[in-house]
N, C-alpha and C positions, 0 to 999 in steps of 0.2 A: 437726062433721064431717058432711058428707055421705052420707045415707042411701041405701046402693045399691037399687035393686026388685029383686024378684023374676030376672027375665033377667039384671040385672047379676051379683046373687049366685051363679047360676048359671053364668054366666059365670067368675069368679071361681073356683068353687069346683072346675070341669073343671080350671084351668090348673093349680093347686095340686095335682090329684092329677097332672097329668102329667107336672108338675115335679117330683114329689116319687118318680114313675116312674123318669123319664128325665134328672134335672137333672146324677146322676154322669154318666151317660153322656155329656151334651151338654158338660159341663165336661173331661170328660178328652180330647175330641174338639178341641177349641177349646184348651187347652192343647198338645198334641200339634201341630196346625196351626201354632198360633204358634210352637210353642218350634222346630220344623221350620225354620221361615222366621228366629227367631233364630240358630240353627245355622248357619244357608245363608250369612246374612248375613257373622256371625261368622266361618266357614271362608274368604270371600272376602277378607273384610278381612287372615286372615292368610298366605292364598296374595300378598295385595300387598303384603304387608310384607316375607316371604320372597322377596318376588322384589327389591326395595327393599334389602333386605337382601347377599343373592348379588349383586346391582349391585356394590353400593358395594366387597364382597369380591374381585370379577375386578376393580375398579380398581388393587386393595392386589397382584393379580400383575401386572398391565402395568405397575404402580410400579417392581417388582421385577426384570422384564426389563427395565425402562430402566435401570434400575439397573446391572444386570450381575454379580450376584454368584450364580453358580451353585446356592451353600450358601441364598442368600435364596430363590431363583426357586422351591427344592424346598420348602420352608417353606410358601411363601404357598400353594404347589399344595395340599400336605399340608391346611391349614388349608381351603382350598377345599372338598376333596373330603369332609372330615371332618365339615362344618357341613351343606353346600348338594350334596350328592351326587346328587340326584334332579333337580336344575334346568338351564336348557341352559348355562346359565353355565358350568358346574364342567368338561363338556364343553370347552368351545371355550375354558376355562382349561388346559385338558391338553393341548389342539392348542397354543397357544401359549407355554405353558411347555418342551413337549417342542421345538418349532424353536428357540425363543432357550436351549437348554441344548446343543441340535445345531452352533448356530452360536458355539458356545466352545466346540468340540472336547470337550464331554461327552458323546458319543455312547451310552454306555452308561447314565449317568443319563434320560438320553431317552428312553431306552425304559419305563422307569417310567410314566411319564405318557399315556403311548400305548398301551400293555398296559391300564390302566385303565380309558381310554375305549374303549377297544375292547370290552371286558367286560361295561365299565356304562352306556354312553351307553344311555338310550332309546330316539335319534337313529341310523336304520340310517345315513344318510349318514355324519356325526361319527363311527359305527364303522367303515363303510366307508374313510374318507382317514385314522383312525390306522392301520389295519390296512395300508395302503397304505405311508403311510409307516415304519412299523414292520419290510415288508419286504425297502425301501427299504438299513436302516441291519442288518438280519440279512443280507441280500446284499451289504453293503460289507467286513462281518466277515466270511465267506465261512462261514455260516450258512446252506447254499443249501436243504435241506429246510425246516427250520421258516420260511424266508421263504418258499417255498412254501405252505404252509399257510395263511399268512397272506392267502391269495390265493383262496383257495376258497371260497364262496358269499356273495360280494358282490353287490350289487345291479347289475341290470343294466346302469344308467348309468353303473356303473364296468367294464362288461368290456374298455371299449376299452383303458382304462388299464392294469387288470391284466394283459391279456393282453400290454403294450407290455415290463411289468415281468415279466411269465414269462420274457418270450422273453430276456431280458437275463441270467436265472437260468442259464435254459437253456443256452445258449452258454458261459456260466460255466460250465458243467459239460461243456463240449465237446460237448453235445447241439443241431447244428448243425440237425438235418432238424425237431427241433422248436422248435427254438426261429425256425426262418424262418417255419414254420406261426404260430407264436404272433404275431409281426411282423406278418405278413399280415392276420392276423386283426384285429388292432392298425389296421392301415393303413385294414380297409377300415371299422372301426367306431367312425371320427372323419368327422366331417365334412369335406368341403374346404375350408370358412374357417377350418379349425382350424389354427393356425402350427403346433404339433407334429406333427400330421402329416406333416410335411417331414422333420424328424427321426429319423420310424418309418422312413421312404422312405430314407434316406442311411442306415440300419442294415440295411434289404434290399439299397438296390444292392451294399453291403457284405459279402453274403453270397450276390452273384451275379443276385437277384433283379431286372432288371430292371422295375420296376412301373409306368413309360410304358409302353412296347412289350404288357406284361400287357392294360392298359386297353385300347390302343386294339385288340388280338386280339379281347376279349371286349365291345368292341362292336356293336351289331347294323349291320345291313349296309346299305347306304345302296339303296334300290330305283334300279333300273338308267333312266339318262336316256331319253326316248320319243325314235326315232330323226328323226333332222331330214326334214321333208318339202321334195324337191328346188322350188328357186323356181319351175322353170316349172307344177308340179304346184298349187302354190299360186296362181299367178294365175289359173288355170282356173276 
């Protein structure tokens, strides 16, 4: 073996007491780092498998609405929301379990599914268009309060909508002066490429509202033509 000198041993003999200082410390530091970044790792892997997972589960409810069995569709939902409740899946599982349970005349099963994501979605949207359609199907059961309700502080790129479904409530309730305001409202908080908009419009003229004649009132005013200079004045 190799005989260290003098500076070596010295050498040596510093790192030994530093180590023997600080070697817990450096090892629980480095432990903690690593086992962090195993953690990280770990937690991804099972965020992708969970999502991998709730996949393949909203397949087994679109199964189920192909299917068509009312008793199956609430099944797979149940199952959905019970495993994968946190993910967007389980959402946009309850939007389309509640329409294909709506379009078999189970209307009141449908609202199960829709109450739910409205609740629980994360997703303000996905709570916003249950909430919407939910009602949708409390205003068909003539349920006009609590479909109200369901209408209040949605996001604002649903006001056009709700406001189209106020006014619908409203009327239903023989509340004619509010529910043309709600229309109105309705009308002017869609765009013009929007086809339904035509349909807010045919529920205003229907309540007297002419909304051509409104526009072209409330547009600004063309500035007045400069009067014509007579020809002989021009050739001058």
């Amino acid at each position: 073996m190799k005989h260290l000198d003098l500076e070596e041993q010295e050498q040596l003999d510093r790192l030994k007491a530093f180590w023997k200082q600080f070697g817990n410390i450096i090892s629980g530091v480095l432990i903690l780092v690593f086992g962090s970044i195993a953690a990280y790792n770990g937690y991804q892997w099972w965020q992708r498998d969970k999502a991998a997972q709730a996949a393949n589960m909203y397949d087994e409810v679109e199964r189920s609405v192909q299917g068509g069995d009312p008793a199956k569709i609430s099944r797979a939902f149940n199952d959905m929301k019970e495993r994968f409740a946190s993910t967007t899946y389980a959402a946009q599982a309850g939007l389309l379990s509640a329409k294909a349970l709506y379009d078999k005349g189970q209307a009141e099963q449908a609202k199960a599914p829709l109450e739910w994501v409205a609740a629980s979605s994360k997703d303000e949207s996905y709570r916003a268009i249950a909430k919407l359609r939910l009602a949708s199907i409390l205003f068909e059961n003539k349920g006009y309060d609590e479909a109200l309700k369901q209408l209040d502080g949605l996001p604002k790129e649903f006001d056009a909508l709700a406001s189209d479904r106020r006014g619908d409530i409203l009327l239903a309730q023989g509340k004619r002066d509010e529910a043309k305001a709600a229309f109105e409202k309705a009308y002017k908080g869609f765009e013009e490429r929007v086809e339904y908009r035509r349909l807010v419009e045919v529920k205003l003229n229907a309540l007297g509202v002419d909304v051509s004649a409104k526009s072209a009132a409330n547009a600004p005013a063309k500035p007045d033509a400069a009067p014509a200079v007579p020809a002989a004045s021009a050739a001058k």
